[in-house]
N, C-alpha and C positions, 0 to 999 in steps of 0.2 A: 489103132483106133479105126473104126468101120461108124459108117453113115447109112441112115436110109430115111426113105422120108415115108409115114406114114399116111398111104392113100385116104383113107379116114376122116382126115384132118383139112388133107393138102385142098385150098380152095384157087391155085390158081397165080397167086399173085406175082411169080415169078424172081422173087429178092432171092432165092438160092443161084439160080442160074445166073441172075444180072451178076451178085459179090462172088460167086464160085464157081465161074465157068469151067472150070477143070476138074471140078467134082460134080457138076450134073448137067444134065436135059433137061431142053424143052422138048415134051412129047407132042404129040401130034392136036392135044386137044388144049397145050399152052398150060399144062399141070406139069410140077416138076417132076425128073427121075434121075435115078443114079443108075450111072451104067456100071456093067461088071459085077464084082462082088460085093461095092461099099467101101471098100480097103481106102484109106487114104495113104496117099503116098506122102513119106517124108517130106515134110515141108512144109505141105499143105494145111496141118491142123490147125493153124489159126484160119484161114480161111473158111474150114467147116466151121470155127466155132463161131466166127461172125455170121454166116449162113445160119446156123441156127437163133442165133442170139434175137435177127431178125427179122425171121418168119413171125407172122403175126398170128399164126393157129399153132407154131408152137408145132408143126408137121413135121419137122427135121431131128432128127434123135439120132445123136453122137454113144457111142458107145467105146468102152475100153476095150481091148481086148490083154489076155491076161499073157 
């Protein structure tokens, strides 16, 4: 499973980094970001999926990987 969050969207609110600190940043201007690849590591998928679940623009996109 791999995450990213879609600049587009992202307005800021920061629920990814407060519920998922280990799967993202805060950047310099308080928008979220994932470092590295996206890759979540074992363990952690519920975490992205509450991160996502939470985002209120809906800027967090979970993807499978096959």
């Amino acid at each position: 499973m791999k995450v990213q969050i879609d600049p587009g969207r992202c307005q800021g609110h920061g629920r990814c980094y407060d519920l998922a600190p280990g799967l993202f940043e805060e950047d310099d201007e308080g928008y979220g970001r994932v470092p590295g690849d996206g890759a979540i590591p074992p363990g952690q998928e519920q975490a992205a999926r509450l991160a996502a679940a939470n985002c209120p623009e809906r800027a967090v996109v979970l993807t499978e990987e096959a």
